[in-house]
C-alpha positions in Angstrom: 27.0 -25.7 6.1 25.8 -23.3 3.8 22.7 -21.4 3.9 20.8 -19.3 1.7 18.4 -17.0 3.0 15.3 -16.3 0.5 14.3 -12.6 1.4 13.6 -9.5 -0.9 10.6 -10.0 -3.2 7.6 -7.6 -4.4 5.0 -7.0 -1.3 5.1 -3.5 0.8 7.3 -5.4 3.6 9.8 -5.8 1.3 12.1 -3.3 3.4 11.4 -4.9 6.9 12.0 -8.5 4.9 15.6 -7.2 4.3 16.0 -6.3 7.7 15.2 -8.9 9.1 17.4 -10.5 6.5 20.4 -9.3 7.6 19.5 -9.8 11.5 19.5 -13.8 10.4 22.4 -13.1 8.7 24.4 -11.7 11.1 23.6 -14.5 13.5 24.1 -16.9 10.7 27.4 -16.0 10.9 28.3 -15.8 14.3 27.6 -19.6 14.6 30.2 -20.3 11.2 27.4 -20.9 9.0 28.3 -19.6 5.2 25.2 -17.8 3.8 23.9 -15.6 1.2 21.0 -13.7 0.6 18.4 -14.1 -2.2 16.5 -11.3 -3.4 13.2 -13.2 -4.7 12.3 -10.0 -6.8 15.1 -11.9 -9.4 12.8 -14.8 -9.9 11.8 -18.3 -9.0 13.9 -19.9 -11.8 16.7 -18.7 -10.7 16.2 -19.8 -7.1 15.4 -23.1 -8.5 19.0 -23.2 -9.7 20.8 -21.3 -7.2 19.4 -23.7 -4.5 21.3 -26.7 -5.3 24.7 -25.3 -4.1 23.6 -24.3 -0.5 22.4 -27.4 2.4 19.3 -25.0 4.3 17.2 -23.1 2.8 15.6 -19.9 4.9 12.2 -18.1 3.9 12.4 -14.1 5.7 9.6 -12.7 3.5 7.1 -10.7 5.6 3.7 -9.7 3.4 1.8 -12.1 1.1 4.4 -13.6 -1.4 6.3 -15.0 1.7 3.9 -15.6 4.7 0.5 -16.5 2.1 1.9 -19.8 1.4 3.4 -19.0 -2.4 7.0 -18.9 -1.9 6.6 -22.4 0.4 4.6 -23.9 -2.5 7.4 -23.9 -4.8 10.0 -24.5 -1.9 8.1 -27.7 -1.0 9.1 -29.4 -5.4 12.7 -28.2 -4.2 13.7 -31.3 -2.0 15.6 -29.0 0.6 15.4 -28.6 3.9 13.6 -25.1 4.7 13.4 -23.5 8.0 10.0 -23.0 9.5 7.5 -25.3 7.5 7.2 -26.7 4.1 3.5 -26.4 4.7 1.9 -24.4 2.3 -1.5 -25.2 2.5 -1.4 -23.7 6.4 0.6 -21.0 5.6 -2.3 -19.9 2.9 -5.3 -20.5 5.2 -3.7 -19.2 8.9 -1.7 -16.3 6.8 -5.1 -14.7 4.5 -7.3 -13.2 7.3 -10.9 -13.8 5.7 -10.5 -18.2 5.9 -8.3 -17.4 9.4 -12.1 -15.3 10.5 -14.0 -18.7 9.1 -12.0 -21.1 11.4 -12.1 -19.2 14.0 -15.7 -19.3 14.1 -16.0 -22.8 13.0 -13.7 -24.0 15.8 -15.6 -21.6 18.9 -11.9 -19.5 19.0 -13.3 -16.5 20.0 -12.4 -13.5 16.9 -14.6 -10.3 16.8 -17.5 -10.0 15.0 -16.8 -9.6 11.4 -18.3 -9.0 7.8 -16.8 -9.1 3.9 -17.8 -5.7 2.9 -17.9 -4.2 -0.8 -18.5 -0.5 -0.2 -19.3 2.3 2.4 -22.8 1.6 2.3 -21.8 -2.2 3.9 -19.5 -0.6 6.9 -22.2 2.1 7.5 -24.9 -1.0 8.5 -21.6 -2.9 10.0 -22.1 -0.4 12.1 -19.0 1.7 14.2 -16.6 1.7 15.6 -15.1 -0.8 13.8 -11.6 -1.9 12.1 -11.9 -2.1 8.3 -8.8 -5.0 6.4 -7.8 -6.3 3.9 -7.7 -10.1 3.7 -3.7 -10.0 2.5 -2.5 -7.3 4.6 0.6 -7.5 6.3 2.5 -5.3 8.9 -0.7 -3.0 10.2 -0.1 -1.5 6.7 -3.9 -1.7 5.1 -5.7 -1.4 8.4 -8.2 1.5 9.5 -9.8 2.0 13.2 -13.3 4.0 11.9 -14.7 5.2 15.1 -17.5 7.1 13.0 -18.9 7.9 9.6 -17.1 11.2 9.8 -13.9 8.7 9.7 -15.2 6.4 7.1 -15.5 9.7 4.9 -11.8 11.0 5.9 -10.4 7.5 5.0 -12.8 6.0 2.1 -10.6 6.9 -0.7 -7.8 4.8 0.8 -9.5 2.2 1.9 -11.3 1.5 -1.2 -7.9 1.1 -3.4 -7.9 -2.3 -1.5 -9.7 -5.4 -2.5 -11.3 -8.4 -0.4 -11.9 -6.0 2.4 -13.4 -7.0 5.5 -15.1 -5.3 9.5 -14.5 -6.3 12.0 -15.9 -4.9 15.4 -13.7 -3.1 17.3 -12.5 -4.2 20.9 -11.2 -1.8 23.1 -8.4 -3.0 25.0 -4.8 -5.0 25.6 -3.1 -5.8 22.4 -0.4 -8.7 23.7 1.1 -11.6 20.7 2.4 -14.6 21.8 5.5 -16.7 20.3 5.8 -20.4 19.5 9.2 -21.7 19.3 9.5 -25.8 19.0 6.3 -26.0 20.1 6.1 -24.1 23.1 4.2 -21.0 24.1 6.6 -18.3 24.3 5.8 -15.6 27.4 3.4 -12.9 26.4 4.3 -9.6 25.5 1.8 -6.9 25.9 2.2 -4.3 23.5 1.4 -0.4 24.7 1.4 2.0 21.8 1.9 5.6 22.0 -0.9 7.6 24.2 -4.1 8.4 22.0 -2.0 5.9 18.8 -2.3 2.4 18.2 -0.2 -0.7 16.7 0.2 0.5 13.1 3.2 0.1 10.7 5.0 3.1 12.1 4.8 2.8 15.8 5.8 -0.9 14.6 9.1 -0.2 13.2 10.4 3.2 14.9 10.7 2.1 18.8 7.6 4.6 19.6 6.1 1.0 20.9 6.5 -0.4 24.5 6.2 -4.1 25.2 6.0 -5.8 28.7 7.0 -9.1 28.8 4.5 -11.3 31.0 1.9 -8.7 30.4 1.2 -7.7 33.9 -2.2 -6.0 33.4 -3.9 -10.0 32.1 -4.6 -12.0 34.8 -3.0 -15.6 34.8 -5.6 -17.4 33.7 -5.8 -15.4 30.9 -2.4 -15.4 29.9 -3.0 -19.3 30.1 -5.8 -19.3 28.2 -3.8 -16.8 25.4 -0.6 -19.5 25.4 -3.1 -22.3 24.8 -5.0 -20.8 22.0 -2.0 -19.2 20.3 -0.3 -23.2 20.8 -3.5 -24.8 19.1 -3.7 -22.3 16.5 -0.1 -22.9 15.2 -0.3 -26.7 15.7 -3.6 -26.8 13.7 -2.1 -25.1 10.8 1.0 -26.5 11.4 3.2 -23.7 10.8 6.6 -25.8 11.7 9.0 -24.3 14.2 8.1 -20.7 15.0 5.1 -18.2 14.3 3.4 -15.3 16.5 -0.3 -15.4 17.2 -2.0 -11.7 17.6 -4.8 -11.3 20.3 -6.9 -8.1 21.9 -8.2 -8.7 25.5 -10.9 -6.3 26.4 -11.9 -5.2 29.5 -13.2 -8.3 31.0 -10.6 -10.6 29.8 -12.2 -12.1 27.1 -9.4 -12.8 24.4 -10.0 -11.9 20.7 -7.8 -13.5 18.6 -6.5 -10.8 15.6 -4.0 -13.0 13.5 -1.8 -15.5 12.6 2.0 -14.2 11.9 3.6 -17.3 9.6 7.2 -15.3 9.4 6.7 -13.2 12.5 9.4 -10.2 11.7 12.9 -10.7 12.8 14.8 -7.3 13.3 15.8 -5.4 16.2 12.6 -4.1 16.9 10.3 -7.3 16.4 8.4 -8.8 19.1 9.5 -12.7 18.4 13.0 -12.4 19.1 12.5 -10.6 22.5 10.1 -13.2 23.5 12.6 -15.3 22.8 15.3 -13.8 24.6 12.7 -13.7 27.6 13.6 -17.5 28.3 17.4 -17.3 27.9 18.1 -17.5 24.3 19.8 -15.0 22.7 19.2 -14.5 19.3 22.1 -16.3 17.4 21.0 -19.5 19.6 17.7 -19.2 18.2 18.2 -19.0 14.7 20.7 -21.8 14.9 18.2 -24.1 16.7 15.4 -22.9 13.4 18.5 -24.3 11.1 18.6 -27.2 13.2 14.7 -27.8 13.7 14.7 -27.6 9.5 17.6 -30.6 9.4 15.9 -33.0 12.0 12.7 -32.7 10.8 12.4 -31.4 7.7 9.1 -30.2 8.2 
């Protein structure tokens, strides 16, 4: 079976895309599938054309082009089967954080208190601390943790190259994400950043991060109560076979959800794939049973 793997592209993830890229690859492989990567940065036509010689086709995009819904939109007139979900319409509305904020409050998921803000002036009366995004970010890349107005100052150059920004208030506490695969709540991981650092695109990709499987500092109610919010999220969007939902738990174990991950990052380092591992599936088995997933269902 032959299997091209769509990758590449134009956002700032465009290296940890590749990565992961390969990762699939390599497991791709293993299993005797023949596959070929795509570099989407050569265009849409010629994936349109490229596509009719391979049986599977397999989205590892991280950042907006891949995860926003765009690339799946134009998969979705290519009468193929793709791996994950052809859904475009969730993709778009779980993936952009500004509609994700506006269903979460529609639908009583508890998300921290948030505003769309234009200018310093607007996160001044947001009031600190608080954790200024962008609506298309990806990777921890356009996010800043403003404790005070002397950090809004230090950091309002950068943040102001952005557009659609949004505050949010910020929750001190347990950062732990939560994997669906098939539609089943992968175990938690709790994710413990370098003393006096937090989450951010470095401590990401560099192995500076710990995670804890099981996340032994949440109580079990909680991590229930995480699983079944991550699980209704995913399903509600329908994101297809696999995603990784994003919460903070404060000190009383209330959950804040943060986001929704629609191509959750594959590499060595990712938090997916260990989840995955954490239930006796090693990584090759995994991305055979996406492949699979993509043929029964075509989803």
């Amino acid at each position: 079976m032959k299997i091209l793997i769509i990758t590449g592209g134009n956002s700032p993830e465009r290296k940890i895309s590749f990565i992961s890229a390969r990762q699939v690859q390599k497991a791709l492989l293993e299993k005797n599938y023949t596959v070929k990567l795509y570099d989407l940065r050569n265009g849409y036509e010629l994936l349109r054309n490229l596509s009719k010689d391979f049986d599977v086709l397999f989205p590892v995009l991280h950042g907006e082009e891949g995860e926003g819904g765009k690339l799946h939109e134009f998969l979705n007139g290519l009468n193929k089967p793709v791996v994950g979900s052809k859904n475009y319409q969730g993709f778009r509305e779980a993936w952009y954080k500004i509609p994700f904020k506006k269903y979460c409050d529609k639908n009583n998921i508890l998300t921290a208190p948030w505003e769309i803000i234009k200018n310093s002036e607007d996160i001044i009366k947001f009031g600190f601390p608080c954790v200024v995004k962008t609506t298309n970010g990806g990777s921890s890349r356009e996010v800043f943790i403003l404790k005070s107005a002397r950090d809004l100052k230090k950091n309002q150059k950068q943040i102001f190259q952005y557009k659609n920004l949004f505050a949010e208030k910020y929750i001190a506490g347990t950062e732990a994400t939560v994997g669906i695969f098939n539609n089943q709540a992968l175990p938690i991981l709790e994710i413990v950043a370098p003393k006096g650092k937090w989450f951010n695109y470095e401590n990401k990709y560099s192995g500076a991060t710990k995670e804890i499987l099981n996340a032994p500092s949440l109580s079990e109610q909680t991590k229930k109560e995480v699983q079944a919010t991550a699980l209704k999220v995913h399903q509600h969007f329908n994101l297809g076979s696999y995603s990784r939902i994003d919460f903070m738990i404060d000190k009383k174990g209330a959950a804040y959800i943060l986001e929704a991950n629609t191509i959750p990052g594959l590499t060595g380092e990712s938090l997916l794939p260990k989840e995955v591992k954490a239930i006796g599936i090693t990584f090759a088995q995994f991305i055979d049973t996406l492949i699979k997933l993509s043929l029964d269902k075509n989803t």
